[in-house]
KOLTIDO-238572 format. One record per residue (C-alpha): residue number from 1; residue in one letter; x, y, z. Coordinates in Angstrom, 2 decimals, padded with zeros to 5 digits. Layout:
KOLTIDO-238572
{NUM, "a", {X, Y, Z}}
...
***
This chain:
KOLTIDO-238572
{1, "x", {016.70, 028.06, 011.46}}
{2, "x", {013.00, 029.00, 010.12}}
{3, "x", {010.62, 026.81, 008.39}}
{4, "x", {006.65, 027.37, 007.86}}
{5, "x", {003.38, 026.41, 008.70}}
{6, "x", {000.38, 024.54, 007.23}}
{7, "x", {-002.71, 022.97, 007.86}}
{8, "x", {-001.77, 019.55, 006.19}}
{9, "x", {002.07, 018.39, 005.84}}
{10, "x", {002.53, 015.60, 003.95}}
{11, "x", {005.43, 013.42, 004.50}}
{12, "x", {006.41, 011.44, 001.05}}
{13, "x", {004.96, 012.18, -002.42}}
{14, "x", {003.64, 008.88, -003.82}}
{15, "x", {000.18, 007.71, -004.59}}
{16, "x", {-001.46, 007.95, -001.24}}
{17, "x", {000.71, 011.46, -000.06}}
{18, "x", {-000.28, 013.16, -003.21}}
{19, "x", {-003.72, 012.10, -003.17}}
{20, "x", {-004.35, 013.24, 000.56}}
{21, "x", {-002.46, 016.47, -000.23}}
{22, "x", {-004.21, 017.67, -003.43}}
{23, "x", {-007.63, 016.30, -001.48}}
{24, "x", {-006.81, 018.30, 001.05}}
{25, "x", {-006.25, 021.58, -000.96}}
{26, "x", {-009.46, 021.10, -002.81}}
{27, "x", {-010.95, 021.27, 000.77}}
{28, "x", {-009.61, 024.52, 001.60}}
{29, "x", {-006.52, 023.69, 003.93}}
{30, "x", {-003.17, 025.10, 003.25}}
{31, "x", {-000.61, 021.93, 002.26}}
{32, "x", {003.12, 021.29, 001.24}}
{33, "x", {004.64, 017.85, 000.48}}
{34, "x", {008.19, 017.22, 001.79}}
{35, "x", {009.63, 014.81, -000.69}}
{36, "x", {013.14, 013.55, -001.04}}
{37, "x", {013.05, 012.12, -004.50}}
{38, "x", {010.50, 013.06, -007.15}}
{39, "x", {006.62, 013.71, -006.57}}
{40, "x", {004.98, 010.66, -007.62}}
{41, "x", {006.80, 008.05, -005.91}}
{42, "x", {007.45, 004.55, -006.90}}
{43, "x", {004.15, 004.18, -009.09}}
{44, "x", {005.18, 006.82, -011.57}}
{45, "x", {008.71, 006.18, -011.92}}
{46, "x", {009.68, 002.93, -010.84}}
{47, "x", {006.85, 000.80, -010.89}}
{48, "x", {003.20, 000.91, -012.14}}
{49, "x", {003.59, 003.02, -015.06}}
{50, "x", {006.87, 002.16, -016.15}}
{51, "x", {007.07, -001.79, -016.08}}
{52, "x", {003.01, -001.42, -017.34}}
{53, "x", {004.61, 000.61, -020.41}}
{54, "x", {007.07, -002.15, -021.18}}
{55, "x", {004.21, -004.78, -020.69}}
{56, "x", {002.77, -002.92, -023.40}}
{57, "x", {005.70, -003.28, -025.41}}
{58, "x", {005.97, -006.88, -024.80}}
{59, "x", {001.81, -007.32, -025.84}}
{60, "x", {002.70, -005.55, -028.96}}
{61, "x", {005.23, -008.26, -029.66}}
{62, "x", {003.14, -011.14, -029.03}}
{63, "x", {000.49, -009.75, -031.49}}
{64, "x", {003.11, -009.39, -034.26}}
{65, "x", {003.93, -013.29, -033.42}}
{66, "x", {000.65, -013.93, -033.97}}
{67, "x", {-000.04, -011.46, -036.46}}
{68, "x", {000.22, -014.78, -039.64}}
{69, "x", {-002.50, -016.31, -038.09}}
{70, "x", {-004.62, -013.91, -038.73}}
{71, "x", {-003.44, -013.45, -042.35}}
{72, "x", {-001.36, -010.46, -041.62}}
{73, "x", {001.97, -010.72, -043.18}}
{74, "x", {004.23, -009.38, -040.60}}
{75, "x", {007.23, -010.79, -038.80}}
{76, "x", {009.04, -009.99, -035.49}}
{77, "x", {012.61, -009.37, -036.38}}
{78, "x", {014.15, -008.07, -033.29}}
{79, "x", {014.45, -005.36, -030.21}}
{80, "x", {016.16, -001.86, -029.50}}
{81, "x", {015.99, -001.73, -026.23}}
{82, "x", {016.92, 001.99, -026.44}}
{83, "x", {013.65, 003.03, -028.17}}
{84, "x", {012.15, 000.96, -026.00}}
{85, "x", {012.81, 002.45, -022.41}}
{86, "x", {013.07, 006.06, -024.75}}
{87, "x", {008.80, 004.87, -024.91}}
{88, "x", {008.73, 004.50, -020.92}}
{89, "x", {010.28, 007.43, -020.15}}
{90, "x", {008.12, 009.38, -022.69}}
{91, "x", {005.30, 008.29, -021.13}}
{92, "x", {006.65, 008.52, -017.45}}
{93, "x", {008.15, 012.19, -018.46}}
{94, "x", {004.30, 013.14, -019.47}}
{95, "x", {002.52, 011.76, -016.04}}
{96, "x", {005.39, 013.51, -014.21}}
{97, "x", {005.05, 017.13, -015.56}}
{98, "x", {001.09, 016.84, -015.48}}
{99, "x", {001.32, 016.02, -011.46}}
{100, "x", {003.87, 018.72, -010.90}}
{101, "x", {000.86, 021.00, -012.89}}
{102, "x", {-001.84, 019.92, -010.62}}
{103, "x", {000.24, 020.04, -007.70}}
{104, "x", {000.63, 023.60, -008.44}}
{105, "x", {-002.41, 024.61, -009.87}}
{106, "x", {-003.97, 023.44, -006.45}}
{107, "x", {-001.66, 026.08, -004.90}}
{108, "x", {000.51, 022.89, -002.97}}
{109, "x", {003.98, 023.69, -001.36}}
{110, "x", {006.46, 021.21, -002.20}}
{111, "x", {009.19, 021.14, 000.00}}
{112, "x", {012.55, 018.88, -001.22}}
{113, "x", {014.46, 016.84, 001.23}}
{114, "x", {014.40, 014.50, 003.76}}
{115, "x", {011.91, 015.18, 006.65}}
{116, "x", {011.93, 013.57, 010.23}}
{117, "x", {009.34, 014.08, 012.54}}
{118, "x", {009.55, 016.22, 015.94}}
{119, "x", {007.29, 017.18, 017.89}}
{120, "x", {004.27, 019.36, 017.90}}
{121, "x", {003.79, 017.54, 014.94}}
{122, "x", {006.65, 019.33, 013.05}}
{123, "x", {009.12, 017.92, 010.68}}
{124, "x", {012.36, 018.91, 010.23}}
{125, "x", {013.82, 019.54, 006.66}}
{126, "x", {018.01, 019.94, 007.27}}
{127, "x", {018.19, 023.10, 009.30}}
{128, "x", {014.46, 023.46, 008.57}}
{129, "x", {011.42, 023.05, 011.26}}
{130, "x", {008.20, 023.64, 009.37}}
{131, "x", {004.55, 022.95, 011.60}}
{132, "x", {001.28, 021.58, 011.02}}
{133, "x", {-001.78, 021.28, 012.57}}
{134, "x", {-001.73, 017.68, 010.91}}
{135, "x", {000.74, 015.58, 009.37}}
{136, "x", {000.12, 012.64, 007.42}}
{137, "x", {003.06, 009.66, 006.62}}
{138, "x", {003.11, 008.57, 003.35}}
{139, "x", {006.90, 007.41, 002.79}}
{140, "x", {006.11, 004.43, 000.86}}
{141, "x", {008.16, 001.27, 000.72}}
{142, "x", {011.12, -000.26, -000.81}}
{143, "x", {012.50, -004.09, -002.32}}
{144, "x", {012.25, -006.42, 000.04}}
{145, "x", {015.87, -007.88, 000.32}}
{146, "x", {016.94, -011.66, 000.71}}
{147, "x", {020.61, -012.33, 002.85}}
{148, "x", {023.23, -013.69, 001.02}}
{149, "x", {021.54, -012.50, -002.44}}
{150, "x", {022.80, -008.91, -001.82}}
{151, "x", {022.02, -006.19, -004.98}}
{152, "x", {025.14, -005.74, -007.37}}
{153, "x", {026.33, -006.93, -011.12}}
{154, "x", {023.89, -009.45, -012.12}}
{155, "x", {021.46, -009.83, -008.66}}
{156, "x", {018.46, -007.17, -009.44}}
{157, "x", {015.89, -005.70, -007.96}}
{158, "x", {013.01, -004.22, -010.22}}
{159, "x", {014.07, -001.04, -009.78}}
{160, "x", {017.33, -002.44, -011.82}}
{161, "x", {015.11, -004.26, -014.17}}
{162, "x", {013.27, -001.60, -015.58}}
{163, "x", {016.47, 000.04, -016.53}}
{164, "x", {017.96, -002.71, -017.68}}
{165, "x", {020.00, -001.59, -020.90}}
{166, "x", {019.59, -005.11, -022.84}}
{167, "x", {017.70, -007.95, -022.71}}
{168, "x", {018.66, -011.12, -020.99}}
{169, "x", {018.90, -014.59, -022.52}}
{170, "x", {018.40, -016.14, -019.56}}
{171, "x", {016.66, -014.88, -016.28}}
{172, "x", {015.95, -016.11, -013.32}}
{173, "x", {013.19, -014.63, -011.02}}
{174, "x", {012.80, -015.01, -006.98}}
{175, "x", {009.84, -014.73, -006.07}}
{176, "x", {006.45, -015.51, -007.80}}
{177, "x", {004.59, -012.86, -006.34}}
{178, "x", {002.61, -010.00, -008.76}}
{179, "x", {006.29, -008.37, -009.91}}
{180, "x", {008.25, -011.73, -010.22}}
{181, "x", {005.07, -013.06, -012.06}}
{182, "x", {005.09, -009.82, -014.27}}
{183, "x", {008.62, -009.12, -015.11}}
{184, "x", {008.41, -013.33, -016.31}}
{185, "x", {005.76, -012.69, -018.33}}
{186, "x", {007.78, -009.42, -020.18}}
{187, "x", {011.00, -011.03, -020.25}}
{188, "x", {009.51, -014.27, -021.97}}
{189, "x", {007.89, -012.12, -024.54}}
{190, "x", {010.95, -010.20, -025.24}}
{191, "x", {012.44, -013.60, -026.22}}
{192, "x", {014.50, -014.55, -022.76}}
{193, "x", {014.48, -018.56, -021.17}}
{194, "x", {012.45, -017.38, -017.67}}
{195, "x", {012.69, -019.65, -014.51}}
{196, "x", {010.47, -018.76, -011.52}}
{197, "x", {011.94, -019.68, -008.34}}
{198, "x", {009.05, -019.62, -005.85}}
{199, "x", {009.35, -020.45, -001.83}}
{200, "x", {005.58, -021.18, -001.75}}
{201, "x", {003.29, -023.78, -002.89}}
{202, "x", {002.22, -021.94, -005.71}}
{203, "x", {002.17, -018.33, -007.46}}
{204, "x", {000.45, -015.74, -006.27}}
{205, "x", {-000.38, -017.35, -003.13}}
{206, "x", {-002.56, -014.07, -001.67}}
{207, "x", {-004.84, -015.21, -004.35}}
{208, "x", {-007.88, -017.96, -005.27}}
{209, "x", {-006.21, -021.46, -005.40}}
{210, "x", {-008.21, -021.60, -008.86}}
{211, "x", {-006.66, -018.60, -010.13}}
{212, "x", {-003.04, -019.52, -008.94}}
{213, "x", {-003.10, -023.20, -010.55}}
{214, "x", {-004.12, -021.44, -014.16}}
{215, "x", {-002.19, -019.27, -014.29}}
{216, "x", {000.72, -021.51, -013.72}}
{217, "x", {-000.50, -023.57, -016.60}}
{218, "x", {-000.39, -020.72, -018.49}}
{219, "x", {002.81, -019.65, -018.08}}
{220, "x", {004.05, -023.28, -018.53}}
{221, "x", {002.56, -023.59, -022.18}}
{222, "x", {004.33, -020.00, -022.72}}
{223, "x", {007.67, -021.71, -021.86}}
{224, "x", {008.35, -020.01, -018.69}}
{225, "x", {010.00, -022.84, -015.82}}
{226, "x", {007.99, -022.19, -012.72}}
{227, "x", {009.89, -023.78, -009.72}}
{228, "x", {007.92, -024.06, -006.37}}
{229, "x", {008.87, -024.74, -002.76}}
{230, "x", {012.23, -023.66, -004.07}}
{231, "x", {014.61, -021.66, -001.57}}
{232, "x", {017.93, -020.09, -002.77}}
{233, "x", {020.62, -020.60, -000.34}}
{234, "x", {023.99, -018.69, -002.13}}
{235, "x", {024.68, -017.06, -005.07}}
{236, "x", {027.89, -017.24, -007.56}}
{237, "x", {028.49, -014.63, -010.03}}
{238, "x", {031.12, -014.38, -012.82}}
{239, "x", {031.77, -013.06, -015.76}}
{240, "x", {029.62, -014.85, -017.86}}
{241, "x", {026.22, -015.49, -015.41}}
{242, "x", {024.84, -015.39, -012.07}}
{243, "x", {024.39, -019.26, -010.61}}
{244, "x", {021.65, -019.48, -007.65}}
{245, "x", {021.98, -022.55, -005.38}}
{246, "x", {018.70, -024.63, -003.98}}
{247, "x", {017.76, -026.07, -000.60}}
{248, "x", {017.73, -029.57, -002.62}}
{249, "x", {021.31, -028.88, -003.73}}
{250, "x", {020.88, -028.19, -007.61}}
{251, "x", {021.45, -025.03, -008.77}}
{252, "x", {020.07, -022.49, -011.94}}
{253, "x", {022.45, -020.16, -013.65}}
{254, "x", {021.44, -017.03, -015.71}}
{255, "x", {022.62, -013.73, -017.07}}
{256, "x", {020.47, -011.92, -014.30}}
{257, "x", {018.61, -012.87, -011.25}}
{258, "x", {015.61, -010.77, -010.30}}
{259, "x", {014.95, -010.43, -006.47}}
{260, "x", {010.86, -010.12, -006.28}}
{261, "x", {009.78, -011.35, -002.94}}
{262, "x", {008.02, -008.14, -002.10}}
{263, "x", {008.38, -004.70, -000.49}}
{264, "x", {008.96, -003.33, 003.25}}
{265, "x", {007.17, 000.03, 004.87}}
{266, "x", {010.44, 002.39, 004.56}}
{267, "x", {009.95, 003.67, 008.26}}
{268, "x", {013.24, 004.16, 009.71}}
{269, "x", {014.76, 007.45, 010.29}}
{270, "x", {011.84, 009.28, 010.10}}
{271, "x", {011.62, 010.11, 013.93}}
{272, "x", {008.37, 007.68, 014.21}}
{273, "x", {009.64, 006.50, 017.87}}
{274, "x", {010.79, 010.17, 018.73}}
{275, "x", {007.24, 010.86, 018.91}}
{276, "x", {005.71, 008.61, 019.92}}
{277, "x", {003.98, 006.86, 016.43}}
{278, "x", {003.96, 002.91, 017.21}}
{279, "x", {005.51, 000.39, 014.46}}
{280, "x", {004.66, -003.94, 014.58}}
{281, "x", {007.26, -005.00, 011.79}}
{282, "x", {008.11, -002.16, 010.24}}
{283, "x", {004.85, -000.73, 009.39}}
{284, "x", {003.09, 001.87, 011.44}}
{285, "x", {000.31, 001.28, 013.65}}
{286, "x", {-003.30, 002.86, 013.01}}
{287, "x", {-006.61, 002.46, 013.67}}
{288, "x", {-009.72, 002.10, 011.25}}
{289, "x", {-009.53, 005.95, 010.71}}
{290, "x", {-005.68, 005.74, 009.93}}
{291, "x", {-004.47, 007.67, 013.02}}
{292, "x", {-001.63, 006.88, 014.45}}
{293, "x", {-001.27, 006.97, 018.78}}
{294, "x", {000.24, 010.14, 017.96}}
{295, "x", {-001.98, 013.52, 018.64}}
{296, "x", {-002.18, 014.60, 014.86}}
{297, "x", {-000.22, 012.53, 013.20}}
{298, "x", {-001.98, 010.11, 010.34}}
{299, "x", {-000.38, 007.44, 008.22}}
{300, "x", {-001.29, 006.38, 004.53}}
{301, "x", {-000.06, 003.90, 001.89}}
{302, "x", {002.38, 001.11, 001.73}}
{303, "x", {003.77, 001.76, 005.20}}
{304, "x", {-000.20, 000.85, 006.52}}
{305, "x", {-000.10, -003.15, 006.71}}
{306, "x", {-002.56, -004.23, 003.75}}
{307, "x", {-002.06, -004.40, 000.19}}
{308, "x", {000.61, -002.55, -001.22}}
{309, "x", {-001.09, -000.75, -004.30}}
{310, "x", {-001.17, 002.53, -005.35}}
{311, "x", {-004.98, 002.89, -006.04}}
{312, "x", {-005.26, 001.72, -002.45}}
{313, "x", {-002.92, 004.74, -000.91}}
{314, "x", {-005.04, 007.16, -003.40}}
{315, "x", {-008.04, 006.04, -001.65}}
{316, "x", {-006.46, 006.44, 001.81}}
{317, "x", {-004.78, 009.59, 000.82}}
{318, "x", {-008.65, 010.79, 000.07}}
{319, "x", {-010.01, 009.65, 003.42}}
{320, "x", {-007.58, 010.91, 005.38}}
{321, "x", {-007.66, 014.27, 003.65}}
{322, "x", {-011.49, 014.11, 004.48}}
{323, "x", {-011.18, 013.38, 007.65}}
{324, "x", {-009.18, 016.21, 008.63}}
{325, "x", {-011.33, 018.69, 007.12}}
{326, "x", {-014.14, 017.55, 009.46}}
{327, "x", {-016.09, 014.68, 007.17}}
{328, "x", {-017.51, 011.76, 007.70}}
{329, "x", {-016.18, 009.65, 004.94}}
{330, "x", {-016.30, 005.68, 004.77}}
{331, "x", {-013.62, 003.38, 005.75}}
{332, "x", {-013.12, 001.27, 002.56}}
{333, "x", {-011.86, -002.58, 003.31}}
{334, "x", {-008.61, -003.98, 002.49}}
{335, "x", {-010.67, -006.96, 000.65}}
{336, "x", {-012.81, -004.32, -001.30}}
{337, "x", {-009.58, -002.71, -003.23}}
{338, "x", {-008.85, -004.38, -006.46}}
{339, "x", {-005.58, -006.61, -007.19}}
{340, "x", {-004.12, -007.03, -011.10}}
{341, "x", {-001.21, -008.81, -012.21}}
{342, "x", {-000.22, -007.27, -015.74}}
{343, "x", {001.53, -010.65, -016.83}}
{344, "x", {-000.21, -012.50, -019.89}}
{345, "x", {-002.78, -014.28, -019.04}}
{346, "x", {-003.80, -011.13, -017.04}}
{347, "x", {-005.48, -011.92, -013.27}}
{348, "x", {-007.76, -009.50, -011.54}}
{349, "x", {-009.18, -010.33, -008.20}}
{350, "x", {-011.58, -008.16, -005.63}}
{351, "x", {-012.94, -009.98, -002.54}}
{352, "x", {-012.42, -013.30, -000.42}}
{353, "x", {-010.88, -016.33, -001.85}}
{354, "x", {-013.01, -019.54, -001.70}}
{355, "x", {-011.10, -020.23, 000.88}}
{356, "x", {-011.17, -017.19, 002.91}}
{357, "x", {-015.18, -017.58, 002.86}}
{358, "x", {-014.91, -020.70, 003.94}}
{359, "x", {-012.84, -019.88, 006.89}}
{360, "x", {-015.15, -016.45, 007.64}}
{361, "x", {-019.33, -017.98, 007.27}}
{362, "x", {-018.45, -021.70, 007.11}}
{363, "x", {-018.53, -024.29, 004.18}}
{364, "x", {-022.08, -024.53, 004.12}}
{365, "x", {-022.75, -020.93, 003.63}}
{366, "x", {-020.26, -020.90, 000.69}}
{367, "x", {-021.16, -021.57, -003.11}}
{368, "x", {-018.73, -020.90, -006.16}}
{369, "x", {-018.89, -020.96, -009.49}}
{370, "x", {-016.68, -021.15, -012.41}}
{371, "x", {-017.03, -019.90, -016.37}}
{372, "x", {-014.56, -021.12, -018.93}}
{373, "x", {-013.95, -018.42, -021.09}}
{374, "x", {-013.87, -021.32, -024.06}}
{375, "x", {-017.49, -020.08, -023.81}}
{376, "x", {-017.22, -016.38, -024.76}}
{377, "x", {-016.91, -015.21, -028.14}}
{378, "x", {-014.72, -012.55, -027.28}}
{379, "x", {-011.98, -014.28, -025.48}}
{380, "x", {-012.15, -016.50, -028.81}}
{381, "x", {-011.37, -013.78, -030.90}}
{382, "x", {-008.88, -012.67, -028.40}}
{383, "x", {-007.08, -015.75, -028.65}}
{384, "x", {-007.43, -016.24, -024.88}}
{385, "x", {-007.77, -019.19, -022.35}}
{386, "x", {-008.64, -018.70, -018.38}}
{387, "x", {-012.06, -018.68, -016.33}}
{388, "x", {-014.06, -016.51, -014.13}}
{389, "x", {-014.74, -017.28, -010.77}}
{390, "x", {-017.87, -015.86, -008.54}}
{391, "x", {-017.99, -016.59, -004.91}}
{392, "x", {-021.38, -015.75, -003.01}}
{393, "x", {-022.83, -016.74, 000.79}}
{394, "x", {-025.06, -019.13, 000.17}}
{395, "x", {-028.76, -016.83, -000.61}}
{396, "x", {-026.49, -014.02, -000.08}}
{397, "x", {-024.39, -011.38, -002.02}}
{398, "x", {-021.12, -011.98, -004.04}}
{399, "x", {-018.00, -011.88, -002.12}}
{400, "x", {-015.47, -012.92, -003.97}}
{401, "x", {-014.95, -012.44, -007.65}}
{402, "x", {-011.72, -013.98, -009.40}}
{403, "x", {-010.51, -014.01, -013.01}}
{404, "x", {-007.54, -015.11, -015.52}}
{405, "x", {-007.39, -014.51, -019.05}}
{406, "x", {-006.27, -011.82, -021.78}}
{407, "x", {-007.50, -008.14, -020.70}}
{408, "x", {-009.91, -009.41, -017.42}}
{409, "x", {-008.12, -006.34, -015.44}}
{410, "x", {-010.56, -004.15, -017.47}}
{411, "x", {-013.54, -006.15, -016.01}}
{412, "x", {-012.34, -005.43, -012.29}}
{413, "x", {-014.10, -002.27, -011.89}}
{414, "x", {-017.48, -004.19, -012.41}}
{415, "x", {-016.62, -006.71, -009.74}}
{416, "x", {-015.54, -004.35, -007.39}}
{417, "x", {-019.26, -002.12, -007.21}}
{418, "x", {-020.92, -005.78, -006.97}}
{419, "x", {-019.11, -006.57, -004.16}}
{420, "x", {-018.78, -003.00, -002.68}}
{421, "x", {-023.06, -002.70, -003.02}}
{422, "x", {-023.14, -006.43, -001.71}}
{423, "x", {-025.41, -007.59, -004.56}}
{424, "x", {-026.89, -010.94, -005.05}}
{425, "x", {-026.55, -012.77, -007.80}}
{426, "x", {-030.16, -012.21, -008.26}}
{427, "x", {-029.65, -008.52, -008.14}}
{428, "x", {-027.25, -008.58, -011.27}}
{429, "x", {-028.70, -011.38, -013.58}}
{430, "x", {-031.85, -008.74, -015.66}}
{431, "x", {-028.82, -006.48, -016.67}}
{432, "x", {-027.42, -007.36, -020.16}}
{433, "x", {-023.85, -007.77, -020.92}}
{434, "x", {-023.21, -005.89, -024.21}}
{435, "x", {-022.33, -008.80, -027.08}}
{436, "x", {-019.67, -009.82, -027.82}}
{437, "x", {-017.70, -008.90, -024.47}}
{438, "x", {-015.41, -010.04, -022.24}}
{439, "x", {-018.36, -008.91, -019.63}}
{440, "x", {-020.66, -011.64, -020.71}}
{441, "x", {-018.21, -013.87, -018.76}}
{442, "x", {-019.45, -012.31, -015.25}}
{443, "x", {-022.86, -012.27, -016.18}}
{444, "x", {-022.86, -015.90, -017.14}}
{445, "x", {-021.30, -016.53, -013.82}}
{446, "x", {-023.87, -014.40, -012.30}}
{447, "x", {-026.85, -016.10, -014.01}}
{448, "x", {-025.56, -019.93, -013.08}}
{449, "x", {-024.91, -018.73, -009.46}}
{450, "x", {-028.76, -016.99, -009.65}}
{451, "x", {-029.76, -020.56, -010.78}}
{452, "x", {-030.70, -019.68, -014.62}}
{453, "x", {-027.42, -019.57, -016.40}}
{454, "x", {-027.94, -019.19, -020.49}}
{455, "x", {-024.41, -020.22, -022.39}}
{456, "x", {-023.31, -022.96, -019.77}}
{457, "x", {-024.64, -025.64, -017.68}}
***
């Protein structure tokens, strides 16, 4: 048996264990990453950059729909699904080998195989014990699974669907969450009948009411069937399609079914009760500085109960790494970190609901607005319907900022340093919105919520 030691031992390469471990190196401390898989985790090769990539694919095809109406001759006259994923993994091959560079030029030990913790903290690597003063969890999560709609021939999860070697006629999605929402939204573009099968009220239910309802009318006028309060109770398979049964009885058949009703913390086996690191439903138990109960043991990531995004396990990754070198750095909220769905219309979304401030300063203390963005010249040109919403405490800053419509993702890095700074309304209405932008769209918001709005009334 032998094994080595480090200052920082990261357990899981993803987003948020990469991020603390490169962090970490830049700050002088001595790191290796024990990773069973590939460095980069689910974002890089199963889900952000790869299903983004083929949402690219799928914009590219809408614009050549559309391309006659703007007196280009062109015409749409089919798929190769080959050259298509042969694009993904080009672009998934090129993120991959520039981590493993940076991981390397930053002098980072990566260790492959399973790890489970022991203690001291230590993990153990097969016959391998290797110490740290500090380790950090960041083993990421996995498909959320649904009994009696068990993986195999035509029941998928997204890590099937990305690799998915043609495209379906028919598909049926469970789950109208951010994947089941996105992989809708490709499919329809690639020319497949989509039905959304969703347990809840509406889609996207983490998000604004106002942005929900949208972008269900959106995806309506596209042609996609969006089911709701619907709950699959058995599945059929055959030859020819997959047939999903309903609480009310009826049933949907298609030539794949798409499980998308989230992810779980992948926790077990790791050793977490061995030493002592507490779990509530899977996910690991921290406090606002993202230590566990266990003397140096940290967790980051997916398996920390929040949002399950990869920008927010960088951030975490970051803090953490901080941390341990003896900084002071900030907490950042749960409600601060950005949301997108990539489907088309687009939603981005930093801050509290309408609801949510309702529920935290009162009704009273609440005022929203909305802009159409019939109103902006860009979304015109764009060829692009939806609405931005601004939520403020009454004479107070924004807290809430909420949009749906072609490309708003790109405006979600404005939103987020108004509501990170806490600016008014007030604060934000002097500074011009280049013309013509999708931008003007918060600033008209901002200027009717500052009580002197220009382009609406």
């Amino acid at each position: 048996m032998s094994g080595a030691s480090f200052d920082v031992l990261v357990l899981g390469g993803g987003s948020g264990g990469y991020a603390c471990a490169i962090r970490a190196a830049e700050l002088g401390a001595k790191v290796a990453i024990i990773e069973k898989d590939r460095v980069g985790g689910t974002c890089l090769h199963r889900g952000c950059i790869p299903t983004k990539a083929l949402l690219h694919v799928a914009e590219v095809a809408d614009a050549v729909r559309g391309a006659n109406d703007l007196g280009i001759d062109a015409a749409l006259t089919g798929f190769d699904p080959e050259r298509m994923h042969a694009f993904r993994d080009g672009i998934v091959k090129k993120k991959y080998a520039g981590l493993q560079s940076l991981l390397s030029a930053h002098g980072i030990t990566i260790i492959p195989g399973e790890g489970v913790l022991e203690k001291g903290p230590s993990v153990r690597v097969g016959d391998d014990v290797h110490h740290a003063r500090h380790v950090v969890l960041a083993t990421g999560g996995r498909t959320r699974e649904i009994p009696g709609l068990d993986r195999g021939g035509r029941i998928l999860t997204s890590d099937d669907a990305i690799s998915l070697p043609y495209i379906p006629r028919r598909a049926i999605i469970v789950g109208g969450g951010v994947i089941g929402v996105e992989f809708a939204s490709l499919w329809r573009s690639l020319g497949a009948e989509v039905t959304i099968l969703e347990a809840l009220p509406r889609l996207l239910a983490g998000e604004d009411e106002t942005v929900s309802a949208r972008l269900e009318r959106a995806l309506t006028r596209r042609g996609i069937r969006v089911v709701l309060g619907a709950r699959t109770t058995d599945a059929r398979q055959s030859d020819e399609d997959v047939e999903l049964t309903l609480g009310d009885g009826s049933s949907v058949a298609a030539d794949v079914a798409l499980i998308a009703v989230g992810r779980v913390p992948m926790t077990d086996g790791i050793g977490l009760d061995e030493v002592g690191v507490t779990r509530a439903d899977g996910f690991v138990v921290v406090d606002e500085h993202l230590r566990t109960e266990a003397a140096g043991i940290s967790a980051v990531g997916d398996i920390v109960r929040g949002p399950q995004l990869a920008h927010r396990g960088f951030q975490q990754g970051i803090f953490v790494a901080e941390r341990l070198a003896g900084g002071s750095p900030v907490p950042v909220p749960d409600e601060t970190v950005p949301r997108i769905t990539y489907s088309d219309p687009e939603v981005a979304a930093v801050g509290l609901t309408e609801a949510q401030a309702v529920a935290r300063f009162g009704a009273e203390r609440v005022q929203s607005y909305e802009y159409n963005l019939a109103g902006n010249g860009k979304s015109a040109i764009l060829g692009t319907a939806g609405t931005v919403k601004v939520i403020r405490r009454t004479d107070g800053p924004v807290v809430g900022v909420h949009m749906v419509g072609a490309r708003v993702g790109e405006l979600i890095g404005q939103a987020q340093l108004i509501i990170g700074w806490e600016a008014h309304p007030e604060d934000i209405a002097p500074f011009v919105q280049a013309h013509p932008t999708q931008s003007e769209a918060l600033g008209e918001a901002f200027l009717a919520l500052a009580g002197r709005p220009l382009h609406a009334l």
